[in-house]
PyMOL Python script that loads the backbone (N, CA, C, O; Angstrom):
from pymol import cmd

cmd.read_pdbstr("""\
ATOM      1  N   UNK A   1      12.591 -10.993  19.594  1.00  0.00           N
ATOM      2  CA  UNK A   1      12.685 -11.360  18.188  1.00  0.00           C
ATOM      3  C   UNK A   1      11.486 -10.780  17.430  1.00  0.00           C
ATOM      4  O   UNK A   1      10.330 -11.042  17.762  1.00  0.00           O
ATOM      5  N   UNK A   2      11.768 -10.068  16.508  1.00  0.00           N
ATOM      6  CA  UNK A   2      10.822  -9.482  15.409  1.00  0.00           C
ATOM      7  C   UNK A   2      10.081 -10.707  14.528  1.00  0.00           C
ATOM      8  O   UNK A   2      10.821 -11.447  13.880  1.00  0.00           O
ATOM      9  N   UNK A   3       8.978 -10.878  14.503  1.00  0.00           N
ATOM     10  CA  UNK A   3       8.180 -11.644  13.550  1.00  0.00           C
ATOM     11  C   UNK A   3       8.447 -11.100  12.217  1.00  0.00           C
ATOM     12  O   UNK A   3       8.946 -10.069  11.766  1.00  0.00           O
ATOM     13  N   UNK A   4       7.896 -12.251  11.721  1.00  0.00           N
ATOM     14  CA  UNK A   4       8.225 -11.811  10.138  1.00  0.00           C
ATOM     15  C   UNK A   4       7.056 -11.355   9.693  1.00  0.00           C
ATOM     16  O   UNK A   4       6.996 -11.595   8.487  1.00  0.00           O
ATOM     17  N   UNK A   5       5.648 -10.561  10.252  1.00  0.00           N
ATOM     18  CA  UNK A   5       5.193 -10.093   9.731  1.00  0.00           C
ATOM     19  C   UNK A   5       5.428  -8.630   9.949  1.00  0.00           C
ATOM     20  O   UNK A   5       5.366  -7.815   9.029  1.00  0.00           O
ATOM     21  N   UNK A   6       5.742  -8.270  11.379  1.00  0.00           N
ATOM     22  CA  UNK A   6       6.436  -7.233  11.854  1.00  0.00           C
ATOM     23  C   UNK A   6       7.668  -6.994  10.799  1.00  0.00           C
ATOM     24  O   UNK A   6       7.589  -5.829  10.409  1.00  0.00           O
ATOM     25  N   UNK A   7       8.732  -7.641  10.218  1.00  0.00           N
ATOM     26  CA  UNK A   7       9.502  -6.955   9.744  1.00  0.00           C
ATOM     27  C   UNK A   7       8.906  -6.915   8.459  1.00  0.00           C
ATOM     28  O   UNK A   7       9.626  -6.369   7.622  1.00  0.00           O
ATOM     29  N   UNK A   8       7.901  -7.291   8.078  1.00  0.00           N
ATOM     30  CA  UNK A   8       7.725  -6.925   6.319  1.00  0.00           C
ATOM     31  C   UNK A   8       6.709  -5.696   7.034  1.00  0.00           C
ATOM     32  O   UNK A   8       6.058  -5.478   6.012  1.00  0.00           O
ATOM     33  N   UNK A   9       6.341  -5.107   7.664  1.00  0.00           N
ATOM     34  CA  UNK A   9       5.789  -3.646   8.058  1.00  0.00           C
ATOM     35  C   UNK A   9       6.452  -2.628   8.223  1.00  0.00           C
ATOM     36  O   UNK A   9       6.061  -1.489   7.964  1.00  0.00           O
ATOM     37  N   UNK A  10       8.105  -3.099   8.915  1.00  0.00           N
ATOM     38  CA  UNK A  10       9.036  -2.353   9.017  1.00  0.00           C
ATOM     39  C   UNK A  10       9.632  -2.190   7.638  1.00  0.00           C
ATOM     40  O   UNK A  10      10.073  -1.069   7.382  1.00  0.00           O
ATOM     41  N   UNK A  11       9.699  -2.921   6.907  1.00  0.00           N
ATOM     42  CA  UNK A  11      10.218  -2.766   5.832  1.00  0.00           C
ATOM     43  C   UNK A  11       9.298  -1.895   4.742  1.00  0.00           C
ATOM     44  O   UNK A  11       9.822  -1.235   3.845  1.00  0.00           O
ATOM     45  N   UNK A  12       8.273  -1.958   4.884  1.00  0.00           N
ATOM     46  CA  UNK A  12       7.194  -1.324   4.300  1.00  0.00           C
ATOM     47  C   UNK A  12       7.482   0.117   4.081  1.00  0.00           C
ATOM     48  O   UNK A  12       7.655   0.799   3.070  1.00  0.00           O
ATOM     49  N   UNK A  13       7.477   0.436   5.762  1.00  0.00           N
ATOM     50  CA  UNK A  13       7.529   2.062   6.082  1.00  0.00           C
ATOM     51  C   UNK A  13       8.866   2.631   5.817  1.00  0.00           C
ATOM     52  O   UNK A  13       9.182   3.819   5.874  1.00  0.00           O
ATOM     53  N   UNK A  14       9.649   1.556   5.502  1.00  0.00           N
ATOM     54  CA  UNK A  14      10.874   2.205   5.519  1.00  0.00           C
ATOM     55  C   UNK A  14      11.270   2.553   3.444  1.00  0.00           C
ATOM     56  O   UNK A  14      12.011   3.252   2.752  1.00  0.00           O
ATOM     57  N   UNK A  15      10.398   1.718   3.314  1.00  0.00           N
ATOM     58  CA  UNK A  15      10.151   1.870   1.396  1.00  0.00           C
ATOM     59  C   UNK A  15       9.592   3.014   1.424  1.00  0.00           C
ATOM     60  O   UNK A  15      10.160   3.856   0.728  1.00  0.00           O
ATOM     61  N   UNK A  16       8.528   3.409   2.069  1.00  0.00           N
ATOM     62  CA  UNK A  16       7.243   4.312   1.669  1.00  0.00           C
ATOM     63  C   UNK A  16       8.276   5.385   2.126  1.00  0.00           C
ATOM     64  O   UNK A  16       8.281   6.184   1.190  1.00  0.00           O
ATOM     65  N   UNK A  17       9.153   5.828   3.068  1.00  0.00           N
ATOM     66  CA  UNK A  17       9.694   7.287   3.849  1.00  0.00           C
ATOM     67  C   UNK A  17      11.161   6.798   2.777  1.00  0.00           C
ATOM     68  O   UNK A  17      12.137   7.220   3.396  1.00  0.00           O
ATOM     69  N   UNK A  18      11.606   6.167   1.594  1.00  0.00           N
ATOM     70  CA  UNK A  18      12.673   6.879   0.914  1.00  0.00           C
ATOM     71  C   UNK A  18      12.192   7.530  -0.153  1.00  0.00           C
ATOM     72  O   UNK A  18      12.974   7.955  -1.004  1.00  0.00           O
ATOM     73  N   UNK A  19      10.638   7.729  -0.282  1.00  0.00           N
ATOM     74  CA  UNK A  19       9.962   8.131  -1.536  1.00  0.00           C
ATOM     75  C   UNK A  19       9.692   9.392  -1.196  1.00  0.00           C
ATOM     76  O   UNK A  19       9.370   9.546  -0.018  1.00  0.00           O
ATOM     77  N   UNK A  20       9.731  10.483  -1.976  1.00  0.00           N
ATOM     78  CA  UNK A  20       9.363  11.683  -1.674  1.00  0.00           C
ATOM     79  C   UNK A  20       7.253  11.595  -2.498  1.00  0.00           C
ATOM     80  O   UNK A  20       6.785  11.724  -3.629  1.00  0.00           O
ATOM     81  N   UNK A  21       6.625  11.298  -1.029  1.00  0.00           N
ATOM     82  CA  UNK A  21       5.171  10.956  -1.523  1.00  0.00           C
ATOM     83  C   UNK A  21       4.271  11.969  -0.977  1.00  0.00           C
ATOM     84  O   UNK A  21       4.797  12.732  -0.166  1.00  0.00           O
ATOM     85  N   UNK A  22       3.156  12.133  -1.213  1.00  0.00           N
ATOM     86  CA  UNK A  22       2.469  13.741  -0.821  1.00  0.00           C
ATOM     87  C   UNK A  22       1.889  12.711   0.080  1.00  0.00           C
ATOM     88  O   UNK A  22       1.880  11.508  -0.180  1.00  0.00           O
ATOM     89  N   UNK A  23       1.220  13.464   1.563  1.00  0.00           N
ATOM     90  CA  UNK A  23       0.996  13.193   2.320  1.00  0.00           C
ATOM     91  C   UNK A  23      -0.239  11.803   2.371  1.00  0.00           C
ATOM     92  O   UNK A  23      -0.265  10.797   3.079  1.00  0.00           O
ATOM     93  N   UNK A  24      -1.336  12.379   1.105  1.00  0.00           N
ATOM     94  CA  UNK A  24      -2.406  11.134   0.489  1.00  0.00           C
ATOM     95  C   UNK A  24      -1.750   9.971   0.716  1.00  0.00           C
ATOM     96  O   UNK A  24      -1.906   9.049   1.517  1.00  0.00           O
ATOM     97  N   UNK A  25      -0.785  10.266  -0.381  1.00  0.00           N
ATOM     98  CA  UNK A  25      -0.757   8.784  -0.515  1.00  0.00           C
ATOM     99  C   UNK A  25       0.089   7.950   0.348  1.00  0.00           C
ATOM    100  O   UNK A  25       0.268   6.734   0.266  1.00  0.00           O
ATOM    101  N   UNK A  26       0.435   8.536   0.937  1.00  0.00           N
ATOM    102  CA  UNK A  26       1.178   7.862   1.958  1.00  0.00           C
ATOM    103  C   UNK A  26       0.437   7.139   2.938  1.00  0.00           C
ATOM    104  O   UNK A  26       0.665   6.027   3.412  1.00  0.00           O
ATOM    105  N   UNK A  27      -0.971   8.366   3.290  1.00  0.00           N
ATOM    106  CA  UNK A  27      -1.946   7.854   4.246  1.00  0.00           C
ATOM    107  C   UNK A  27      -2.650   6.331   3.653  1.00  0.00           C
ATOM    108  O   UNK A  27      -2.846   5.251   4.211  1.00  0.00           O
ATOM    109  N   UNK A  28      -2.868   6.745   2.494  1.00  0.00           N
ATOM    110  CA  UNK A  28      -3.454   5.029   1.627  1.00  0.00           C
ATOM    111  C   UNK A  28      -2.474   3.881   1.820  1.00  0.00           C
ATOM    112  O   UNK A  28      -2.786   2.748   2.188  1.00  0.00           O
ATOM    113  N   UNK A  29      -0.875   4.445   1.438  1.00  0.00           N
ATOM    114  CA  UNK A  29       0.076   3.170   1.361  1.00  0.00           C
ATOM    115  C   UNK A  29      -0.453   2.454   2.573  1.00  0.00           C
ATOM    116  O   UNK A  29      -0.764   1.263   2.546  1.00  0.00           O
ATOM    117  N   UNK A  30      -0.558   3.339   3.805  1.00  0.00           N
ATOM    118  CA  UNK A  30      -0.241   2.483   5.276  1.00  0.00           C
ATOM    119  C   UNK A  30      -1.902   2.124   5.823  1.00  0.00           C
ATOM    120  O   UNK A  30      -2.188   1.203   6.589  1.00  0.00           O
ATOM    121  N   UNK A  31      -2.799   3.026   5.263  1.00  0.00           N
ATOM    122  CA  UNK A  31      -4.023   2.131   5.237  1.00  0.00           C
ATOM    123  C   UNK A  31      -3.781   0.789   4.231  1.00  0.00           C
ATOM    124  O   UNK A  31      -4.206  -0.123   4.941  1.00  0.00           O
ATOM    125  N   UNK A  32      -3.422   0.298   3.220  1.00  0.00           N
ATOM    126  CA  UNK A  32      -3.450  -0.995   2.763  1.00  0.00           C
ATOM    127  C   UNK A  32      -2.781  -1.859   3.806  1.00  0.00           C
ATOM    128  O   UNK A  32      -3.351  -2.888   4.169  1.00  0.00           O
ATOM    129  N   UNK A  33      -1.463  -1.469   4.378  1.00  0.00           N
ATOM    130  CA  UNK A  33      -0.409  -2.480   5.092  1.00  0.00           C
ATOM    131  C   UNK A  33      -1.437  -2.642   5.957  1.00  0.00           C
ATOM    132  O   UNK A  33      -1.775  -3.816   6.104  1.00  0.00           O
ATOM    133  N   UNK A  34      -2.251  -1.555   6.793  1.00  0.00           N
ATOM    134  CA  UNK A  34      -2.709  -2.055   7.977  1.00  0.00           C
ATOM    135  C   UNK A  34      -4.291  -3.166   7.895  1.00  0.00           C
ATOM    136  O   UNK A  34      -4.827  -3.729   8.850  1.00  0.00           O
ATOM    137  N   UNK A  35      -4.678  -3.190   6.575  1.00  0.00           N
ATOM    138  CA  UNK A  35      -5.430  -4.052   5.855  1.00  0.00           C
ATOM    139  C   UNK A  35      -4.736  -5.192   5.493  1.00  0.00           C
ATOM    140  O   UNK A  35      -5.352  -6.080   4.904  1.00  0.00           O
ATOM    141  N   UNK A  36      -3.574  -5.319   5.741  1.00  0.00           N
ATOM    142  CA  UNK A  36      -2.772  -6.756   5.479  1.00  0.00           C
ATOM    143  C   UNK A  36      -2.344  -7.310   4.234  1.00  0.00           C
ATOM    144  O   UNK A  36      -2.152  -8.499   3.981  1.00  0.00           O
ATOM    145  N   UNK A  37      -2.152  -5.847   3.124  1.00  0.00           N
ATOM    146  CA  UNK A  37      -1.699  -5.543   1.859  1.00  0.00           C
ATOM    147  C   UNK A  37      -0.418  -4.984   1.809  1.00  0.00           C
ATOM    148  O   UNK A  37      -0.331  -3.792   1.515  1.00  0.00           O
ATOM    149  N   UNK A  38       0.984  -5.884   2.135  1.00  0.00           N
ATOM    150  CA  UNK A  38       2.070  -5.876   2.731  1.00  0.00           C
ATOM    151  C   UNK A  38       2.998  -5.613   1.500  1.00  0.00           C
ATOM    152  O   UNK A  38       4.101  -5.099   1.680  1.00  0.00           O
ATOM    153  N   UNK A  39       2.502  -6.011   0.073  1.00  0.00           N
ATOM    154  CA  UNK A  39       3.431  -5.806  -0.793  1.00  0.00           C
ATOM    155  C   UNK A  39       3.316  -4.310  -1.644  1.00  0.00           C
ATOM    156  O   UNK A  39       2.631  -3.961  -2.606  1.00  0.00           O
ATOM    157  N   UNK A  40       4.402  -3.567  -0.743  1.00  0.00           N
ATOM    158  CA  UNK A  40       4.307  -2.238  -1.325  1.00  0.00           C
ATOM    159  C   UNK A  40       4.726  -2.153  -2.563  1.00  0.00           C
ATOM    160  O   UNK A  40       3.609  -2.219  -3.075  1.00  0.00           O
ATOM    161  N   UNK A  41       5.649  -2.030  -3.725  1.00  0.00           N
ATOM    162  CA  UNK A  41       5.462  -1.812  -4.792  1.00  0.00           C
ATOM    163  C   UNK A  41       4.511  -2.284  -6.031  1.00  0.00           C
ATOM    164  O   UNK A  41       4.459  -1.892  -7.197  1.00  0.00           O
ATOM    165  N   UNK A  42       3.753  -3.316  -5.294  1.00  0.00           N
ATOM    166  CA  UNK A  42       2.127  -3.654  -6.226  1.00  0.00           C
ATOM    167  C   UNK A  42       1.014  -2.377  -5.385  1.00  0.00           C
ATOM    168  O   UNK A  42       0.346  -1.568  -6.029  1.00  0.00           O
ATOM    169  N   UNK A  43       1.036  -2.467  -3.668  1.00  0.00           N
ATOM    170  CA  UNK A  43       0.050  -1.422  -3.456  1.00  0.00           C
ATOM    171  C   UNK A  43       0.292   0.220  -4.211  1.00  0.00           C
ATOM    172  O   UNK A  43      -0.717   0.793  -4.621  1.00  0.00           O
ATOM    173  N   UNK A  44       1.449   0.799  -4.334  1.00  0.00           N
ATOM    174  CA  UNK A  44       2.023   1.905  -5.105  1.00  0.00           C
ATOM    175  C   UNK A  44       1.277   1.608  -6.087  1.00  0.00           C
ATOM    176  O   UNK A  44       0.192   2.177  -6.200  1.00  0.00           O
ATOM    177  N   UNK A  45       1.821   0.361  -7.296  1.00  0.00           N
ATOM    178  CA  UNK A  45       1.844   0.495  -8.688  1.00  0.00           C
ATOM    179  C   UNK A  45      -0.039   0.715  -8.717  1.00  0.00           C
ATOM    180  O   UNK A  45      -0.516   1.457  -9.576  1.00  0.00           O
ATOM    181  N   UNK A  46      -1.053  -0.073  -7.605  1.00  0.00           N
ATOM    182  CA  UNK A  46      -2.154   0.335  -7.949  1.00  0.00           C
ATOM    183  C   UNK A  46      -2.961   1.434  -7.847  1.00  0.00           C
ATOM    184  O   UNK A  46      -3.851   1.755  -8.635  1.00  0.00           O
ATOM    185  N   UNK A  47      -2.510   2.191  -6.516  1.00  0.00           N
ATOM    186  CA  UNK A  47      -2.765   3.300  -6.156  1.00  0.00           C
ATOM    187  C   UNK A  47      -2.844   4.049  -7.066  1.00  0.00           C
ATOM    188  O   UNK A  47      -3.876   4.597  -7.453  1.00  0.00           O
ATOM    189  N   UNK A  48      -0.942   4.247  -7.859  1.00  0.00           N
ATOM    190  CA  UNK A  48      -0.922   5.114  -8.993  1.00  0.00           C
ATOM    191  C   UNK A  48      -1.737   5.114 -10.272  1.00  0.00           C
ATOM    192  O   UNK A  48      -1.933   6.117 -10.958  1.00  0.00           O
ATOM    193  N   UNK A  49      -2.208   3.861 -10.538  1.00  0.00           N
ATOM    194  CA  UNK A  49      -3.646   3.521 -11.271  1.00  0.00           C
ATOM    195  C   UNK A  49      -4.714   3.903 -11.283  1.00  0.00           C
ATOM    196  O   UNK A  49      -5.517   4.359 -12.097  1.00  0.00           O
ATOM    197  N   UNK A  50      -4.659   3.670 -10.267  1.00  0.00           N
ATOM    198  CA  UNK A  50      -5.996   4.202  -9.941  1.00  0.00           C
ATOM    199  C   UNK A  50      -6.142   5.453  -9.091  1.00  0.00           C
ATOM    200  O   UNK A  50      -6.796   5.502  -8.050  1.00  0.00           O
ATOM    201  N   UNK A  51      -5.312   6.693  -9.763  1.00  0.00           N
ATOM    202  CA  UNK A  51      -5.007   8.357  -9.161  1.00  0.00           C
ATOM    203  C   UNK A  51      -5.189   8.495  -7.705  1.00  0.00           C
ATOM    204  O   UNK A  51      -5.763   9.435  -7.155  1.00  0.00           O
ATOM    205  N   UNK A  52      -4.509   7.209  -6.979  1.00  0.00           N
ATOM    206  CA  UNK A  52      -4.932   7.458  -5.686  1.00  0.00           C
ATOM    207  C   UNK A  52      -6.020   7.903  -4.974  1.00  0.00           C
ATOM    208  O   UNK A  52      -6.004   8.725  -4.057  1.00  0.00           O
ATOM    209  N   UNK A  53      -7.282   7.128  -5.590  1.00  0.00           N
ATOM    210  CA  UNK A  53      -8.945   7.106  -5.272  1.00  0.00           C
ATOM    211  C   UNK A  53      -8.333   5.979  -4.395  1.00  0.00           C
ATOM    212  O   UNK A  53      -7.447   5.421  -5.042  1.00  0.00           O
ATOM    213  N   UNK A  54      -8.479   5.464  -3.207  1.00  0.00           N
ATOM    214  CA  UNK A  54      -8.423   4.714  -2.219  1.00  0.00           C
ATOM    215  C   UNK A  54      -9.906   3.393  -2.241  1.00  0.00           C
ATOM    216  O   UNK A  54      -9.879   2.228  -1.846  1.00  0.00           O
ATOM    217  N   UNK A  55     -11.141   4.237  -2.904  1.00  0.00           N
ATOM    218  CA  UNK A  55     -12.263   3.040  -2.526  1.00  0.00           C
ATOM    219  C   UNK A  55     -11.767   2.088  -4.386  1.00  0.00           C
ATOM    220  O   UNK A  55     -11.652   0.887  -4.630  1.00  0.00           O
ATOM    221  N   UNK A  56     -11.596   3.348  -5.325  1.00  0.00           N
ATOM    222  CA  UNK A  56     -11.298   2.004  -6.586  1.00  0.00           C
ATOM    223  C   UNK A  56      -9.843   1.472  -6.408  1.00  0.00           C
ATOM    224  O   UNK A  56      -9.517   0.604  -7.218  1.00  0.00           O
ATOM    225  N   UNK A  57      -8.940   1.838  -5.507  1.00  0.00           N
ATOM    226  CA  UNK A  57      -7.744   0.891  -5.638  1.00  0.00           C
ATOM    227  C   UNK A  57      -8.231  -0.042  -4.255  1.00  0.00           C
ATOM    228  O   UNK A  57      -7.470  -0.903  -3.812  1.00  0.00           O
ATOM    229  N   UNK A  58      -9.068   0.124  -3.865  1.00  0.00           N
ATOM    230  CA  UNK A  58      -9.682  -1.262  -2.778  1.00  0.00           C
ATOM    231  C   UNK A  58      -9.900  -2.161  -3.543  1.00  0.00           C
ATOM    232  O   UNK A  58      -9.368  -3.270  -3.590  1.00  0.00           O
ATOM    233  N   UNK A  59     -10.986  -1.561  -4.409  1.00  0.00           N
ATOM    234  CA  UNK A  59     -11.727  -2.578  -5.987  1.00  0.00           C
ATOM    235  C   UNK A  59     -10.698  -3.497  -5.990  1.00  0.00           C
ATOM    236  O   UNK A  59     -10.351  -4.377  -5.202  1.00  0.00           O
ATOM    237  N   UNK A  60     -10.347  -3.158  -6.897  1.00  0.00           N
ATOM    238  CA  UNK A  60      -8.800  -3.315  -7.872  1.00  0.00           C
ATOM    239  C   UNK A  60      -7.823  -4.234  -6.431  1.00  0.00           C
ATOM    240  O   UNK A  60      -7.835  -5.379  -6.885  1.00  0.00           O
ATOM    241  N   UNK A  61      -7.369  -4.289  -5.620  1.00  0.00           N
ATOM    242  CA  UNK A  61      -6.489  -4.539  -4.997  1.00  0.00           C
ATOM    243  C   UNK A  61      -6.833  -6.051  -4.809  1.00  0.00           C
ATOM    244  O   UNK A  61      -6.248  -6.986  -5.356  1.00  0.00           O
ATOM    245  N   UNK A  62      -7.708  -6.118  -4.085  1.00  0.00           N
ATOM    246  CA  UNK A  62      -9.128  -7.047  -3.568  1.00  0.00           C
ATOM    247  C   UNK A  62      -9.918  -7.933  -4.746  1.00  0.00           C
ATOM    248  O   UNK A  62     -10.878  -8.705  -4.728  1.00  0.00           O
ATOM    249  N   UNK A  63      -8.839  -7.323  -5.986  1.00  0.00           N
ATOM    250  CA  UNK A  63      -9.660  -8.512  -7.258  1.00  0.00           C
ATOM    251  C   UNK A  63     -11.030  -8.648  -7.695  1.00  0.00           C
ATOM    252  O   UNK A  63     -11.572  -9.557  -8.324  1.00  0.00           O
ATOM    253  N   UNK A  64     -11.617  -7.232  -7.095  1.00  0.00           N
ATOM    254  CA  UNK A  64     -13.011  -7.328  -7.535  1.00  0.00           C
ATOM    255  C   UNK A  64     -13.675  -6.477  -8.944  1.00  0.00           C
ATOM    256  O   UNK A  64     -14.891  -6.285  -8.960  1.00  0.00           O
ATOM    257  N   UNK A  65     -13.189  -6.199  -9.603  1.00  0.00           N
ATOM    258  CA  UNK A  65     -12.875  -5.328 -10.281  1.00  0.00           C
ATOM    259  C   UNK A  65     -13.868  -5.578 -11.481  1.00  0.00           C
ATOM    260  O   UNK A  65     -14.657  -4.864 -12.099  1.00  0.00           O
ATOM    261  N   UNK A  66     -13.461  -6.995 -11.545  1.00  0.00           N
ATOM    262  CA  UNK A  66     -13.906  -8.082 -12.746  1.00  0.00           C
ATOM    263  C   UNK A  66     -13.105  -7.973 -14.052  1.00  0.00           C
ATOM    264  O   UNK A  66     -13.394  -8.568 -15.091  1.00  0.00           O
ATOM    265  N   UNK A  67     -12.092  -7.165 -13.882  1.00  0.00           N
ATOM    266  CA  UNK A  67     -11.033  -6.936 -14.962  1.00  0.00           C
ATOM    267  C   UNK A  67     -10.008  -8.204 -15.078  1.00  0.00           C
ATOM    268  O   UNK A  67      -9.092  -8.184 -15.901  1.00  0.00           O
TER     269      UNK A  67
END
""", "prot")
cmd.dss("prot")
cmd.show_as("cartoon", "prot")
cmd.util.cbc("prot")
cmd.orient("prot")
């Protein structure tokens, strides 16, 4: 039996591979999941915010921002 954190990972990767994404950001999407930042269309929407800089969409992700 698949855990349910296992299938929101599977489900993850399977969001991130119907997107046609350049290799970056793909590497960031699955660095957040593996940081335990499971909700991919908020990790996307911040990434894309923040031009896919990986240390300010940490900021930003992580609520530290002070924004």
């Amino acid at each position: 039996m698949i855990s349910d954190e296992d299938q929101k990972k599977i489900d993850y990767v399977e969001m991130m591979h119907k997107l046609n994404l350049p290799d970056e950001m793909r590497q960031n999407l699955l660095s957040f999941m593996n940081m335990g930042f499971t909700d991919f269309q908020n990790n996307l929407k911040v990434l894309n915010e923040c031009n896919n800089n990986m240390d300010k969409a940490c900021i930003k992700i992580m609520g530290l921002s002070g924004n």
